[in-house]
C-alpha positions in Angstrom: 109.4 114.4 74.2 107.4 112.9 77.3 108.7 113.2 81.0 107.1 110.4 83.3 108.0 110.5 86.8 107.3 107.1 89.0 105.7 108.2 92.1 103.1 105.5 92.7 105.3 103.7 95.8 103.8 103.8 99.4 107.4 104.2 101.0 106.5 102.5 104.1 110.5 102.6 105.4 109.5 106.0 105.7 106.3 106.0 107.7 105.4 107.8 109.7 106.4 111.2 107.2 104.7 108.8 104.2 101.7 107.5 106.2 99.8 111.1 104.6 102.2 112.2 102.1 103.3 110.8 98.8 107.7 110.4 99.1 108.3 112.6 96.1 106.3 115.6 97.7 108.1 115.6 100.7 110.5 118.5 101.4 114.6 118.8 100.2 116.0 122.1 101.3 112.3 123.2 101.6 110.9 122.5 98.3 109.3 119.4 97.3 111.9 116.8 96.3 110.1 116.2 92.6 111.0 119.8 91.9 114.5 119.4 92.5 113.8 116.3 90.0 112.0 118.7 87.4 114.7 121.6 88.0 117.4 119.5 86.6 115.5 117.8 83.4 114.4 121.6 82.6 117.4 122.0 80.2 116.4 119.2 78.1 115.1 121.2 75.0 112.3 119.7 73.6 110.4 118.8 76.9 107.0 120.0 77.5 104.5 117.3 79.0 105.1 115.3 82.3 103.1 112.6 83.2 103.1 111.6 87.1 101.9 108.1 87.9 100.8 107.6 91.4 98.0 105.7 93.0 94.2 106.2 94.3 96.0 107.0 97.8 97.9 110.3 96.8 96.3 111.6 93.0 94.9 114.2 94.9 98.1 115.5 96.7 100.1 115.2 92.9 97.4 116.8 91.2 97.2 120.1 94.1 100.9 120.0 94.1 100.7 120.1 90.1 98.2 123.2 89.8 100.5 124.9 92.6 103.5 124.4 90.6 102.0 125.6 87.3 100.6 128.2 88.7 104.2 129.7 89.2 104.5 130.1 85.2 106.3 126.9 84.0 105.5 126.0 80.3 105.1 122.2 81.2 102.1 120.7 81.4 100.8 118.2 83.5 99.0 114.8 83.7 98.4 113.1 87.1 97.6 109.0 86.3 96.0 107.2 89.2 97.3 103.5 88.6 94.0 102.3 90.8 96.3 100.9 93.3 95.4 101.5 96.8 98.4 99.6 99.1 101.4 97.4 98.6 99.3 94.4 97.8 97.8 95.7 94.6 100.7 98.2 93.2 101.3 97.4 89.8 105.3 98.3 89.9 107.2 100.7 88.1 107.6 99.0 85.0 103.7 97.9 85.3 103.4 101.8 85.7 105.0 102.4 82.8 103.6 100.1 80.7 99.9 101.5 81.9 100.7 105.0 81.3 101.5 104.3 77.3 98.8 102.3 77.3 96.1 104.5 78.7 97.4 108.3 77.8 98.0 106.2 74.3 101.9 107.7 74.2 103.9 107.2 71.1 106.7 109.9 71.5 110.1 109.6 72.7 110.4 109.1 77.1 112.2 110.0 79.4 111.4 108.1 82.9 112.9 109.7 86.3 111.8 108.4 89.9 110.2 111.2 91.8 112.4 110.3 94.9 116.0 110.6 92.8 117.7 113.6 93.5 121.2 115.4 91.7 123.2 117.7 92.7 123.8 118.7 89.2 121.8 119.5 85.4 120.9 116.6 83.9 120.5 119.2 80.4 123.4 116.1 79.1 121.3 113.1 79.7 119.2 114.8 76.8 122.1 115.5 74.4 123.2 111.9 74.8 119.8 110.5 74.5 119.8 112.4 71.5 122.9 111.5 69.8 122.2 107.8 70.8 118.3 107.9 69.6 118.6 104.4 71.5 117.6 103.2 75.2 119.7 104.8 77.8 120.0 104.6 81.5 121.6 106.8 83.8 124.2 105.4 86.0 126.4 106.0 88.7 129.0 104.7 90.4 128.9 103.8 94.2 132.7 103.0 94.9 131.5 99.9 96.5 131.0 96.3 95.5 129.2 95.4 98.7 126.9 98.7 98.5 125.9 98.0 94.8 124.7 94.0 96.1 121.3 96.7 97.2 121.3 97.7 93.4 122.4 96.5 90.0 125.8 95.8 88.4 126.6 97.2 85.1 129.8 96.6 82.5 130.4 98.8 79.8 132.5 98.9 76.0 134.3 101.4 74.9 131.2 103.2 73.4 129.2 102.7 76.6 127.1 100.4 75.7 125.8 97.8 78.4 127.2 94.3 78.1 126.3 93.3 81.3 123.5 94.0 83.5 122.7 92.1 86.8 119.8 93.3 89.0 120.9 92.4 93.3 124.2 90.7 91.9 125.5 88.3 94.0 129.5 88.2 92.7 128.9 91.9 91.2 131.5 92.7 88.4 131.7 96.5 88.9 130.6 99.4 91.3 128.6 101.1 88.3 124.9 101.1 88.7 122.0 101.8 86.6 119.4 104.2 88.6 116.2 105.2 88.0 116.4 107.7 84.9 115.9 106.4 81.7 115.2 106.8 77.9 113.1 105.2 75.3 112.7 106.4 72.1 109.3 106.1 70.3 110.5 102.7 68.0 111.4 101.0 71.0 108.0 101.9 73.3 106.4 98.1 72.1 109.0 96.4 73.7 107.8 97.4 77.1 104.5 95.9 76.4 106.4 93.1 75.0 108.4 92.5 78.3 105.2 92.9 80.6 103.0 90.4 78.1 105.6 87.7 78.6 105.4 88.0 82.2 108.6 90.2 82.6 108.8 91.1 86.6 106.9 94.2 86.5 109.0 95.8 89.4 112.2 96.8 89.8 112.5 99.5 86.5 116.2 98.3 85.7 114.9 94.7 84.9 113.7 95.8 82.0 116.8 97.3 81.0 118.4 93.5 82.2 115.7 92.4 79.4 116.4 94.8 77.1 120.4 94.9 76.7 120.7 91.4 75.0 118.5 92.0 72.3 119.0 96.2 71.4 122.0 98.4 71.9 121.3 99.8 75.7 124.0 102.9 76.5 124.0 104.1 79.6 125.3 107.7 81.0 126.7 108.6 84.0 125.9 110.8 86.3 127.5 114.0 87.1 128.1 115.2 90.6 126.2 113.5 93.7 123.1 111.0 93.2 120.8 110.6 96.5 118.3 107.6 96.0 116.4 108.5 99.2 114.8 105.0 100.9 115.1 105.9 104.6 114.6 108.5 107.4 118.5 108.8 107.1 119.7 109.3 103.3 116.4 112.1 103.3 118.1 113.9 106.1 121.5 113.7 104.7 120.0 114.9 100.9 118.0 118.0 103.4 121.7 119.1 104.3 123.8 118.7 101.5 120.8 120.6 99.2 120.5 122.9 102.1 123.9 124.1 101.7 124.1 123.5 98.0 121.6 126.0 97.6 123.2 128.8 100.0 126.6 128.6 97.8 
């Protein structure tokens, strides 16, 4: 199984601490937040490449940070993909990032997608046992508790079996405080669809519109998140995540 983590955005909301330094490589209770990403997907057996899109701008911070953090003895192995971008007027989006990664490292096995800027509190070790037991698409979601906080984010509705039967990204009249975030699976027989969304001009953006694509026409389940989800956009939720992981880590 394949780990690719999205780190190709300039995070400009963040400048000045992202003018020089990629978002996922800045520090969460003094490690860089993509380890805290990595620390929790570590349970998931079966895991031993990652794959790290990013741009022209920052391949060389991912690719020092990646010999540094192999060099502490971790079995995974790493790939650094430079998309070519070089600002917000060329990126090619998350889902374009996705879809150049398979094409270019030529990937055919089952994926597991995480953004490098999510952070948990907890093991994410049951993501994998439910992507498993599923062997279909899968999204992680969590609920915010709020129907005017989820208008920033995506609306999901769920059956009984927790499969998707509604998806809405930036609802308008959302229908539940349940969002999809950025950690997905897609196992190997569903990998063409991807290139099948971006060929017929799919928004090659926001990742969840390709679950919004995705859900009408294959079963999509999703899974929710245990413990605290931090999706850090601003000077404020990355000082909030510093604390909380601060004392997380002390207990």
């Amino acid at each position: 199984m394949n780990l690719l983590i999205l780190g190709a955005g300039y995070a400009t909301r963040l400048y000045p601490l992202t003018l020089n330094q990629p978002k996922p490589l800045l520090p969460v209770a003094g490690k860089p937040m993509v380890e805290h990403v990595l620390d929790n997907l570590r349970g998931i057996p079966g895991l031993n490449r990652v794959y790290v899109v990013t741009n022209a701008k920052f391949a060389g911070h991912f690719q020092r940070w990646a010999d540094a953090y192999r060099a502490t003895g971790t079995a995974l192995e790493f790939t650094i993909v430079n998309d070519g971008s070089t600002d917000d007027t060329n990126k090619l989006g998350a889902i374009g990032d996705i879809h150049f990664v398979l094409t270019r490292e030529a990937l055919q096995d089952d994926l597991i997608v995480v953004a490098g800027d999510n952070l948990f509190s907890e093991s994410l070790e049951g993501f994998g046992a439910f992507c498993r037991q599923k062997q279909a698409p899968v999204t992680a979601v969590y609920d915010v508790g709020s129907l005017e906080l989820i208008r920033k984010y995506n609306s999901i509705v769920l059956d009984e079996q927790n499969r998707i039967t509604f998806f809405e990204e930036k609802p308008k009249e959302p229908r539940s405080t349940l969002t999809g975030i950025a950690l997905y699976y897609y196992p190997r027989h569903t990998l063409p669809m991807i290139a099948q969304y971006i060929a017929g001009g799919g928004n090659p953006d926001q990742p969840g519109r390709l679950v919004e694509w995705l859900y009408p026409q294959t079963a999509v389940y999703a899974w929710r998140v245990p413990g605290l989800w931090f999706d850090i956009g601003s000077k404020e939720s990355l000082a909030e995540a510093d604390q909380i992981f601060t004392k997380l880590a002390a207990e």
